[in-house]
ROSEKOL-806258 format. One record per residue (C-alpha): residue number from 1; residue in one letter; x, z, y. Coordinates in steps of 0.02 Angstrom, whole numbers, plus 50000, padded with zeros to 5 digits. Layout:
N
nr: NUM | rest: A | u: X | w: Z | v: Y
...
//
This chain:
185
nr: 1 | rest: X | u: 50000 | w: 50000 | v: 50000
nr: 2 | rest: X | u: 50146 | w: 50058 | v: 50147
nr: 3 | rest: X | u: 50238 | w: 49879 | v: 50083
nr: 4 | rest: X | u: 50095 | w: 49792 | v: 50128
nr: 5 | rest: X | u: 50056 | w: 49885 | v: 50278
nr: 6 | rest: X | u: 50237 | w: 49855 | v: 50343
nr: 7 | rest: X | u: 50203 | w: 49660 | v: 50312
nr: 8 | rest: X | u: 50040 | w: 49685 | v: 50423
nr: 9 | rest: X | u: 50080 | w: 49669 | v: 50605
nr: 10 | rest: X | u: 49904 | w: 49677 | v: 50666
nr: 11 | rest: X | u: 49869 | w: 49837 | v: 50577
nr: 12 | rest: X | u: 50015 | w: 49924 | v: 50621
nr: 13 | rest: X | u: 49967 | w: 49896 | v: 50824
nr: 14 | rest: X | u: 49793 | w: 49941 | v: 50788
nr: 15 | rest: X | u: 49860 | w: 50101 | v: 50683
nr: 16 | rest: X | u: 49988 | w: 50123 | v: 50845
nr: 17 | rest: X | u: 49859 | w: 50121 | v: 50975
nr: 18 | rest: X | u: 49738 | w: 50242 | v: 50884
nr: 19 | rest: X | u: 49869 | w: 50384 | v: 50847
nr: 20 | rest: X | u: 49924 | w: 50357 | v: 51027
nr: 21 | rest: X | u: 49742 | w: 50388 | v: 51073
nr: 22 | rest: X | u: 49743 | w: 50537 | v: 50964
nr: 23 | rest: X | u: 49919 | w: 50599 | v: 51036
nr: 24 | rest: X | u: 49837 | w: 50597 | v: 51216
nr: 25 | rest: X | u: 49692 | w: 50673 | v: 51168
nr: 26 | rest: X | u: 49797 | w: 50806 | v: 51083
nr: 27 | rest: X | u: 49914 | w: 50819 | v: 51250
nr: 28 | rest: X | u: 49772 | w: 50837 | v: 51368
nr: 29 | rest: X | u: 49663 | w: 50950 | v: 51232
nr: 30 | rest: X | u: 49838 | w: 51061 | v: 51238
nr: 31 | rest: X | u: 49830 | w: 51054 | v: 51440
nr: 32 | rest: X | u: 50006 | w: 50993 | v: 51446
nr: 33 | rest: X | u: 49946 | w: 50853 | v: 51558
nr: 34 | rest: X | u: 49925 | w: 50953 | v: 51691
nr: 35 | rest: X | u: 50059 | w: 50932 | v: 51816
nr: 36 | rest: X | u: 50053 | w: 51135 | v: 51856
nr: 37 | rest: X | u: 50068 | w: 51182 | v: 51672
nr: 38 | rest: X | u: 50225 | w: 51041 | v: 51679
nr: 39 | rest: X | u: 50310 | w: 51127 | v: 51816
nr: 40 | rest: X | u: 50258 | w: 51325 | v: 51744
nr: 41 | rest: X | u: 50382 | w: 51269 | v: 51594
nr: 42 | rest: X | u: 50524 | w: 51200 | v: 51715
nr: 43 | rest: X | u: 50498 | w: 51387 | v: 51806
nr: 44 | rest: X | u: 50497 | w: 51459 | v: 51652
nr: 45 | rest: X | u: 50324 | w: 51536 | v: 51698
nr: 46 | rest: X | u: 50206 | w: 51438 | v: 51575
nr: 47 | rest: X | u: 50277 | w: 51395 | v: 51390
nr: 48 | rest: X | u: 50129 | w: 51310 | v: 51344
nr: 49 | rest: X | u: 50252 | w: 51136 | v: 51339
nr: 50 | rest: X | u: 50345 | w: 51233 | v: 51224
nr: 51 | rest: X | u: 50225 | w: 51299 | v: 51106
nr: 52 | rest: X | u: 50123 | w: 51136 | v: 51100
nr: 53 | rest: X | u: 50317 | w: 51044 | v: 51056
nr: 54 | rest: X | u: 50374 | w: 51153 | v: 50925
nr: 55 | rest: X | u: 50203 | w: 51136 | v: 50847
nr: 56 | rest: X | u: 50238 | w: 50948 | v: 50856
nr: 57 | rest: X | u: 50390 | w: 50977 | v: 50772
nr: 58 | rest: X | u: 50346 | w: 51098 | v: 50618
nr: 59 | rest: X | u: 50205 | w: 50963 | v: 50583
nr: 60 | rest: X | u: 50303 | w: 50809 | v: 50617
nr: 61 | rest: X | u: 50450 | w: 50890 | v: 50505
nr: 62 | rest: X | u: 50344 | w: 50944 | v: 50375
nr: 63 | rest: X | u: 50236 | w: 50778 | v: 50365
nr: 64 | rest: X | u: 50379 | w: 50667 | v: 50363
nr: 65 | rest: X | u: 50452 | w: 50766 | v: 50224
nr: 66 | rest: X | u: 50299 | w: 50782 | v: 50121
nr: 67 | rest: X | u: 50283 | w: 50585 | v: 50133
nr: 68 | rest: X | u: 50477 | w: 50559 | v: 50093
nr: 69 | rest: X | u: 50444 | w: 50691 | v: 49925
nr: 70 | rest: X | u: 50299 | w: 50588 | v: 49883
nr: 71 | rest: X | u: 50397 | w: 50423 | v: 49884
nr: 72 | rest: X | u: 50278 | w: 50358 | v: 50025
nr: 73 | rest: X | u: 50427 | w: 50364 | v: 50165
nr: 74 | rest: X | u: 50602 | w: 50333 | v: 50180
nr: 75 | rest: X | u: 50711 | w: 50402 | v: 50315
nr: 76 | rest: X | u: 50835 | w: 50289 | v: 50427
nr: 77 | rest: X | u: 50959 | w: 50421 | v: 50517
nr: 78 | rest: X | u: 51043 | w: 50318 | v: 50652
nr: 79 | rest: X | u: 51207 | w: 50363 | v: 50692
nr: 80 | rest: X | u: 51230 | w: 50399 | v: 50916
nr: 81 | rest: X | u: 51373 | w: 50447 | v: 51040
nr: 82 | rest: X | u: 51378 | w: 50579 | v: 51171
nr: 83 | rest: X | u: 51360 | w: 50440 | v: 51311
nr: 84 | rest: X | u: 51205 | w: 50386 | v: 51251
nr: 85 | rest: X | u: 51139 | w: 50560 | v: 51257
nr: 86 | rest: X | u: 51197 | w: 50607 | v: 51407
nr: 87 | rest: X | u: 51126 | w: 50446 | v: 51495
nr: 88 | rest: X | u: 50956 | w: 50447 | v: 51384
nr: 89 | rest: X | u: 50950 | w: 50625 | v: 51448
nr: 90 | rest: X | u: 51009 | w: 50608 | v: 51648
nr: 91 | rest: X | u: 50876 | w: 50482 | v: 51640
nr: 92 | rest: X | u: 50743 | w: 50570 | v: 51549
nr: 93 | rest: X | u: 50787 | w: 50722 | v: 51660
nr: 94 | rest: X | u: 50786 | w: 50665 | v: 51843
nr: 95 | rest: X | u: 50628 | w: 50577 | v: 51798
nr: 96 | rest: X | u: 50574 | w: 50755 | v: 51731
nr: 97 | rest: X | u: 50625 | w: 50843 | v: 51903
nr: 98 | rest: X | u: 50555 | w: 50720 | v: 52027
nr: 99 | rest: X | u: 50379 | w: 50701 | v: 51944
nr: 100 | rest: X | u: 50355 | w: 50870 | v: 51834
nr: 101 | rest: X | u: 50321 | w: 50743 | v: 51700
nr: 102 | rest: X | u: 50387 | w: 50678 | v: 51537
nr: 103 | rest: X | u: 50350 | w: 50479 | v: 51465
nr: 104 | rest: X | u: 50221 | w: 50569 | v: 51341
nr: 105 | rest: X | u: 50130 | w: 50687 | v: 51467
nr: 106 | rest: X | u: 50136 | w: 50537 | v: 51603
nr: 107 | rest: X | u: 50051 | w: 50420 | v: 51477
nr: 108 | rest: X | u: 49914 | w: 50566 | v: 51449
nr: 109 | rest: X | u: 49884 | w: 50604 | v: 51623
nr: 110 | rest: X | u: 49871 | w: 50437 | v: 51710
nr: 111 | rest: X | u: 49726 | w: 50445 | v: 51574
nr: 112 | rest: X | u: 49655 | w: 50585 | v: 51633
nr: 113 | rest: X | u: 49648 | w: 50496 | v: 51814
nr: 114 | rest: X | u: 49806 | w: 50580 | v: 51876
nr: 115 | rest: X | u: 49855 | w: 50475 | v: 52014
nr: 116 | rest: X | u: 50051 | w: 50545 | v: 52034
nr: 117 | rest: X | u: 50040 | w: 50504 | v: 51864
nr: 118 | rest: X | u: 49993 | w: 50329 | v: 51886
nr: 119 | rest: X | u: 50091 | w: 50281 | v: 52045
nr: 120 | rest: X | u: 50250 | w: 50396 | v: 52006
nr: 121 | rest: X | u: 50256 | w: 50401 | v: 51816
nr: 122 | rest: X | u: 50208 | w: 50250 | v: 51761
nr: 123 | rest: X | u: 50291 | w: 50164 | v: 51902
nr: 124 | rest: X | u: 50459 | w: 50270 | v: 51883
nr: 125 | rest: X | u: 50453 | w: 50210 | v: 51700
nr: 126 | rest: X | u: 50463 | w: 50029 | v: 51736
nr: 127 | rest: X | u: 50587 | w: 50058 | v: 51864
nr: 128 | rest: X | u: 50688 | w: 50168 | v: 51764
nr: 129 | rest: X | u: 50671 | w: 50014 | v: 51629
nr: 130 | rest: X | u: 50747 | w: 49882 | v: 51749
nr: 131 | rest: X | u: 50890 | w: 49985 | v: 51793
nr: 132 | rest: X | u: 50929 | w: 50033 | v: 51634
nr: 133 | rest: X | u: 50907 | w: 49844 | v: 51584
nr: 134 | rest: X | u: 51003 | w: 49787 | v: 51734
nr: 135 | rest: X | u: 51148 | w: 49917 | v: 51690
nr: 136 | rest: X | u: 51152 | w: 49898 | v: 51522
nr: 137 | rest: X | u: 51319 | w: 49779 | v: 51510
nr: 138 | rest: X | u: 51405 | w: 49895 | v: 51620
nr: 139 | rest: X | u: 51336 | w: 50058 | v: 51531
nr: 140 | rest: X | u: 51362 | w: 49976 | v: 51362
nr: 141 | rest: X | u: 51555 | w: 49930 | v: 51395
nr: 142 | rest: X | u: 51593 | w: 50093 | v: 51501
nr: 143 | rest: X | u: 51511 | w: 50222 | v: 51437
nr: 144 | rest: X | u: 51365 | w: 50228 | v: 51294
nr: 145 | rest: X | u: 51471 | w: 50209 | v: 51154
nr: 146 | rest: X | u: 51604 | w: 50364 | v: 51207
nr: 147 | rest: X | u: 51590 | w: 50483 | v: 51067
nr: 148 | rest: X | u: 51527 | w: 50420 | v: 50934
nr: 149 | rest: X | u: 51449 | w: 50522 | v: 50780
nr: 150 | rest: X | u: 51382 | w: 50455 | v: 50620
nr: 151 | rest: X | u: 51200 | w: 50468 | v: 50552
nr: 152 | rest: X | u: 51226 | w: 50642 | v: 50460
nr: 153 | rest: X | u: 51081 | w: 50761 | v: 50446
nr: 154 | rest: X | u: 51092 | w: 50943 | v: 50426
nr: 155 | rest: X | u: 51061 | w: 50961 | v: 50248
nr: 156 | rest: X | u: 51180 | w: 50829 | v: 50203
nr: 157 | rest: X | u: 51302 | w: 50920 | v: 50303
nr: 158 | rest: X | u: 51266 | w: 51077 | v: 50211
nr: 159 | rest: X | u: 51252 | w: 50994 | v: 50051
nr: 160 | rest: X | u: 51083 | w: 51063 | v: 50000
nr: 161 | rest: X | u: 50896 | w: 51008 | v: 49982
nr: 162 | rest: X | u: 50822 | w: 50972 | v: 50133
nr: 163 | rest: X | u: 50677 | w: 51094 | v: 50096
nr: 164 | rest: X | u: 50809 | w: 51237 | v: 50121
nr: 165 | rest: X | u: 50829 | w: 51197 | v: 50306
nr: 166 | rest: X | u: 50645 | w: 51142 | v: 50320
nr: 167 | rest: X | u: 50575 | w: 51309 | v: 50264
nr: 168 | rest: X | u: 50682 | w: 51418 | v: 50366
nr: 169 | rest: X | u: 50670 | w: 51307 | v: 50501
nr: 170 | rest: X | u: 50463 | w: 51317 | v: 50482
nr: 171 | rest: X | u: 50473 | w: 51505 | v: 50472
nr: 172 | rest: X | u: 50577 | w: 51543 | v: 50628
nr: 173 | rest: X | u: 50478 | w: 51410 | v: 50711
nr: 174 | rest: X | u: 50314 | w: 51506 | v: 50652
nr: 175 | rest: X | u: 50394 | w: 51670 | v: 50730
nr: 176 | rest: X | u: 50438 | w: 51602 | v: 50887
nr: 177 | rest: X | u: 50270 | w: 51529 | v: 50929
nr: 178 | rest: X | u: 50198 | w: 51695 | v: 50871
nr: 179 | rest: X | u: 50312 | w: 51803 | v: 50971
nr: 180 | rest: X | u: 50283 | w: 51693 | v: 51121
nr: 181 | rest: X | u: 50093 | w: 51731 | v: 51090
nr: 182 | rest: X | u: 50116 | w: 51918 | v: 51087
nr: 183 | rest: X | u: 50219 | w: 51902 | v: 51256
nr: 184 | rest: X | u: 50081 | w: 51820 | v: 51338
nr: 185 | rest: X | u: 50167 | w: 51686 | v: 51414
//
């Protein structure tokens, strides 16, 4: 069935655009398309951001997993470089600071009628695209490839199961969520 489905281009947009329209509905549902809530995290005031992410992540871990034990997934580790990170994340972050938004919480507002969404976000994206585009030779030669590291996970780093990182990882997870519920915050 997943060969099949990999063959089907037309399915795979039509599966795309309704998780996406599930993912907003779960950002906005989660109130992490609010622009004050966005900001509350940056101050360190409001974790909602947080708690709705790491929930993201135990599922998203977990599922990926479950589908990989079942044989319905296979995993493709790419290998990256610190200059990739740190211009994926000077990017990602200055667009953070100016707007109090990320790519995911833009796309959620603007559909919640946000118009600093809409006008910054969404327009900062495409700028952000067509200078990255525009850069890219000079980024690419000078500084994206500086520090490479290969495509190693942390299990096969440890040399273990990946279920004995996955559980632990789920459990702390679990307790921080639950400890940033009895603070309140």
């Amino acid at each position: 069935m997943l060969v099949s489905l990999h063959q089907n281009k037309k399915a795979q947009v039509i599966i795309g655009l309704c998780v996406g329209i599930i993912f907003g509905f779960l950002l906005q549902k989660a109130g992490v398309t609010d622009y004050n809530v966005v900001t509350g995290q940056l101050l360190l005031t409001d974790f909602t951001v947080l708690k709705m992410m790491l929930s993201a992540v135990i599922v998203g871990m977990v599922g990926v997993h479950v589908l990989k034990t079942l044989g319905l997934a296979r995993l493709h580790v790419v290998s990256g470089s610190v200059g990739s990170n740190v211009i994926g994340g000077l990017i990602f972050g200055v667009g953070f600071a100016l707007l109090g938004y990320c790519p995911g919480t833009v796309a959620g507002a603007v559909g919640t009628g946000a118009f600093d969404a809409l006008f910054g976000g969404f327009a900062g994206m495409l700028i952000g695209s067509a200078l990255f585009a525009a850069l890219y030779s000079f980024l690419n030669a000078r500084i994206l490839n500086k520090g490479k590291f290969s495509s190693i996970t942390l299990p096969h780093l440890l040399g273990v199961n990946e279920w004995v990182v996955i559980v632990p990882a789920v459990l702390l997870s679990v307790a921080a969520l639950g400890l940033l519920e009895h603070m309140g915050v």
